[in-house]
N, C-alpha and C positions, 0 to 999 in steps of 0.2 A: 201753667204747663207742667206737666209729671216730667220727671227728673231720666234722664238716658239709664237704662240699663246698664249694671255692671256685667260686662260678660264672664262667662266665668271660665278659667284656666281650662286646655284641651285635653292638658295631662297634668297633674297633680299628684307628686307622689312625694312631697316635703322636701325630700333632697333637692330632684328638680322639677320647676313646673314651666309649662310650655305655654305661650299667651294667649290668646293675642296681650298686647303687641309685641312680645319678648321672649327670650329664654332666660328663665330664673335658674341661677346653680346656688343650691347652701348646702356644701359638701364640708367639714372640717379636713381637713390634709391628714389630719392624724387619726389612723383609727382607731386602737387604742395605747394607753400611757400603760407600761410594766414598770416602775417604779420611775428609776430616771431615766428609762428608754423608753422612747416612742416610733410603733409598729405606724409608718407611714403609709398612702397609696401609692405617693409617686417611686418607692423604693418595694411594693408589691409588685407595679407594674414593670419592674426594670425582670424580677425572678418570670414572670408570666412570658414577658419578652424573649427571654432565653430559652423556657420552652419552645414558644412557638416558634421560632426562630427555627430551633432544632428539630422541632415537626415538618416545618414547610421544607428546608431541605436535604431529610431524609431520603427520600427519591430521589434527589439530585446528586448526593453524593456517594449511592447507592451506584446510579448510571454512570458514573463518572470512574469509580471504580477506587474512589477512598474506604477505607476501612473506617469502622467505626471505633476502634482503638484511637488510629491514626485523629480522626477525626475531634474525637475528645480532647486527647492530648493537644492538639491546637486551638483549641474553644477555650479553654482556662485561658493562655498566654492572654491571646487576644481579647477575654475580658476584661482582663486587667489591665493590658495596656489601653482600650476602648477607655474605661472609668478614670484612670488618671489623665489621660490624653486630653478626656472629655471636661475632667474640671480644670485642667491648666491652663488652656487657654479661655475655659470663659473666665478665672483669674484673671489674666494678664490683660482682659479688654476691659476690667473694670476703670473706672476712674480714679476709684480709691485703693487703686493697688497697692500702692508706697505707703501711704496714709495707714491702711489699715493692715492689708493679707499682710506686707512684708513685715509689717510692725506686731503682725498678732499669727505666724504662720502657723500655728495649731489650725487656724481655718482653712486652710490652704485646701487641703482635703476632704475638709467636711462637708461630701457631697450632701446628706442628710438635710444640711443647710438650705440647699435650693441652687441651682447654678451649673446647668452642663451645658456646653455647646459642641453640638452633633459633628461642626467640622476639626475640632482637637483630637474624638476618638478617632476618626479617620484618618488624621493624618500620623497619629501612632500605633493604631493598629494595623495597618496596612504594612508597611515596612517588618512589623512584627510574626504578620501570617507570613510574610513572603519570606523571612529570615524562615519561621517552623519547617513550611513546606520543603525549603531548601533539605534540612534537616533529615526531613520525615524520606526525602527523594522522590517528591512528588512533585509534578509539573505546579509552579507557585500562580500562572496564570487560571490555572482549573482550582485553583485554592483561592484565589482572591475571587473568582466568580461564584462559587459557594458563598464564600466572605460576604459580600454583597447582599447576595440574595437571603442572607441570615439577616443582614441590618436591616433590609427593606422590611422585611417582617415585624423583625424586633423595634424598629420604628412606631408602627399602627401605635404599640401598646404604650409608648412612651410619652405618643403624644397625649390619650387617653390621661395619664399619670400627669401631662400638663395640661387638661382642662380643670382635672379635679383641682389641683394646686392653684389655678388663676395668676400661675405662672409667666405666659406670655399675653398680653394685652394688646386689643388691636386699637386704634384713635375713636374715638366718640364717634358714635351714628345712630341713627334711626332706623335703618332697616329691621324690617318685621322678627329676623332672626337673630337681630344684636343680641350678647350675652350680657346679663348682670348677675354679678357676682357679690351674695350677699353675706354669707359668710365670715366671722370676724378674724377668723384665724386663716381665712385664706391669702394667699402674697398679694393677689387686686386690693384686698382691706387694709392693706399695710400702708396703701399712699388713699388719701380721702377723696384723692383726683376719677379715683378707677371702684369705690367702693359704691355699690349701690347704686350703678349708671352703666345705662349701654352701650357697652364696647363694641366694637367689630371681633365676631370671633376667629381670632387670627389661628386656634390653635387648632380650631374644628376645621378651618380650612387645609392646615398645614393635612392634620391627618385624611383628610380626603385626599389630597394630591399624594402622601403616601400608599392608599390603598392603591389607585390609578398605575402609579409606579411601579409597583409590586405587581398587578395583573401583568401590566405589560414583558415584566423581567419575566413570569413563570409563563405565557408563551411562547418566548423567544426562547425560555431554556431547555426546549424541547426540538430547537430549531437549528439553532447555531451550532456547529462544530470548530469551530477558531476558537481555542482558549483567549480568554481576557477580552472580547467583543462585549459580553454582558457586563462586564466590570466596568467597560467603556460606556453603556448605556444607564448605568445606574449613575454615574458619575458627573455625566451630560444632565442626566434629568434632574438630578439632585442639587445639583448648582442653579440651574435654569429655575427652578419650583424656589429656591430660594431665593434668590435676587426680585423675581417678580413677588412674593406672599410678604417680604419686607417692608413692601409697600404700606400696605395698609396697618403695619405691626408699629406700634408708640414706641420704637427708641432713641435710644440717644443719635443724630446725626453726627457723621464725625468727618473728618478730611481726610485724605491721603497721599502725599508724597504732592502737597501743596497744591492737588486736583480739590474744590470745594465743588462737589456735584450734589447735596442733598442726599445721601447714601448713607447706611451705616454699615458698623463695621461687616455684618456675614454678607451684607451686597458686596464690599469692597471683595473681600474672602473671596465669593462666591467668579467675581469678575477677575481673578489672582488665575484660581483652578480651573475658571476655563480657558484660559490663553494656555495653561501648562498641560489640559486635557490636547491641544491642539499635536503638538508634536509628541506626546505620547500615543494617540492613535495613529499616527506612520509610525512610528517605533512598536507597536503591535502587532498591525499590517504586515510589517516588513520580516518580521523576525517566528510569528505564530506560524502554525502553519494547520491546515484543516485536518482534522483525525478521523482518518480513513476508516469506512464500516467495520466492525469488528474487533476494533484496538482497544485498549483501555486507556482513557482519554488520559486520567489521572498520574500512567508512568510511561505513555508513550513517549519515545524518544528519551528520557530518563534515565542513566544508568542506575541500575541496580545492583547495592550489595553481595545478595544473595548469588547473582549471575555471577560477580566476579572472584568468589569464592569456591564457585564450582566449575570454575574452569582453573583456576589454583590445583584443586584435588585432581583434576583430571591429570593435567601436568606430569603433578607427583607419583601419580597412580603409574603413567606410561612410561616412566625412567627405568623402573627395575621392574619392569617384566620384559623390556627391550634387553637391558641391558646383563639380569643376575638369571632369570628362570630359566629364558632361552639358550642360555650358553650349558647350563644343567643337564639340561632335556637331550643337547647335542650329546654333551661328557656320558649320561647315560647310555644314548644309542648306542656310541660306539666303544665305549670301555665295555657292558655286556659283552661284545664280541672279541677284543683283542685283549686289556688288561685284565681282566677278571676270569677267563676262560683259558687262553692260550699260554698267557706267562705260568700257571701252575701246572701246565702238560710240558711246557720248555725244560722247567727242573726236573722234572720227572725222567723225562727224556737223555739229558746230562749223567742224571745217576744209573740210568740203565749202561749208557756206555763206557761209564766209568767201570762196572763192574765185569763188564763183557771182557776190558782191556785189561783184569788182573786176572780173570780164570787164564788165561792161556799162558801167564807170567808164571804163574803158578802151577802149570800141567810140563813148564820146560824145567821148572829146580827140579822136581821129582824126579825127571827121568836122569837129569842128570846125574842125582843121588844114585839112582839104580845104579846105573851105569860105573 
């Protein structure tokens, strides 16, 4: 009997090839080495992300009625609180936290290393946008729904930056599209469990459920008028997508508050944020209010600097022309006609009968002399 055919790959392009039965990834992480620095993907795709990020919502913060100054100046903070947020708590879930971070914290920060978990940035940058906005005097609920709609984007790319890395790993399967990760310098190579065998691709799923997410936010934000509704929906979905794509992702199981459910820790996370999403949306509900055609979402309702500063001048303006110009204006009417006119005809006047009263004084000595 003649021997089965090898079939041959559907795509082949070295880095990756497509199977049957597989998807092959041999990407190195590092693209290239400058001496003792190394130009990573997954820290290419974090700069790409803030792009796009600030591409997709450009129109939204256009319609909303942020300024692009304003909006800048909020986009740093929030990066940066985003990037440490983002590695401090996937720190603090390690197991060798004490062991190692606390014993060696130079690494504490070295995102470069590998290690961010998406719910730390969020839960320090959010507090962070909504201190700026405070700041800036912009409605913080029409700032966190920008906010949002920037992470959803800047998501796609990040997960991209975790296929390349072999970052997140799903459990062993057979399905026609498992990934293998061949790679020796990829994080899957690191453990001989995940090198060279077909994962579940947990991280192509994740970024699927991201794009889905993302269509659905830039429909609705053409829709909603309630500030913080989208924030609410990115927030819902983002927990929900997470607790469920957990599943099939290889981590560590861990317990909680003596709960042993087979969960790990971003389900645990994930089931935390949604019970505190529950009374945050009646505390949204209750307090937002819809921004009527016309308005500018961004400062409606809003005091503004500027407004309280010109009604200051107006104040000061109206003091003394009530009080110093107007009484002038009188003094001239009528001084024209009485001080200024009359009183130099009254002297005049004086001196004429002064002199009337000495001719006749002086017409009665003479005669007298005559006489």
């Amino acid at each position: 009997m003649g021997s089965i055919p090898t079939l041959a790959y559907i795509i082949d392009w070295g880095w990756i090839r497509i199977g049957p039965p597989y998807i092959y990834i041999n990407i190195d992480p590092v693209i290239v080495h400058i001496g003792p620095l190394a130009l990573r993907w997954y820290g290419l795709m974090y700069v790409v992300a803030i792009l796009m990020g600030l591409l997709v919502i450009r129109g939204y913060t256009a319609r909303m009625g942020i300024s692009n100054e304003i909006k800048y100046r909020v986009l740093w903070w929030c990066i940066v609180a985003g990037l440490i947020g983002g590695r401090l708590y996937f720190v603090i879930q390690q197991p060798n936290f004490v062991s190692f971070y606390l014993a060696n914290p130079q690494h504490i920060l070295a995102t470069w290393e590998g290690g961010m978990a998406f719910f730390g940035a969020l839960f320090l940058a959010i507090p962070v946008l909504f201190w700026r906005a405070k700041v800036e005097r912009i409605n913080p609920l029409v700032a966190l729904d920008a906010g949002v709609l920037f992470a959803a984007a800047g998501q796609i790319f990040g997960r991209i930056g975790n296929i390349i890395n072999g970052d997140i790993i799903g459990y062993h399967s057979t399905l026609p599209w498992s990934t293998v990760y061949q790679n020796p310098n990829s994080f899957a190579c690191l453990n001989p469990a995940t090198c060279n065998v077909p994962v579940q691709p947990a991280a192509t799923y994740e970024l699927l459920a991201n794009i889905v997410l993302l269509t659905l936010m830039l429909f609705l934000s053409h829709r909603l008028r309630r500030p913080g509704v989208l924030m609410l929906v990115y927030l819902f979905g983002y927990v929900t997508t997470q607790f469920l794509l957990f599943f099939v992702r290889d981590n560590v199981v861990v317990s909680f508050l003596g709960l042993d459910w087979s969960l790990k820790q971003a389900q645990w996370t994930s089931l935390v944020v949604f019970i505190l999403l529950i009374p945050l949306t009646f505390v949204v509900f209750r307090f937002s209010k819809p921004v009527p055609e016309g308005e500018i979402a961004a400062t409606y309702g809003i005091p503004q600097e500027s407004v309280a500063k010109e009604e200051v001048v107006d104040e000061t303006t109206e003091t003394p022309e009530a009080e110093q110009p107007a009484p002038e204006e009188e003094i001239g009417e009528e001084g024209s006609e009485t001080p200024e006119v009359e009183q130099p005809a009254s002297e005049d006047a004086e001196t004429v009968e002064a002199v009337e009263i000495q001719q006749p004084a002086e017409q009665e000595a003479e005669e007298k002399i005559e006489k």
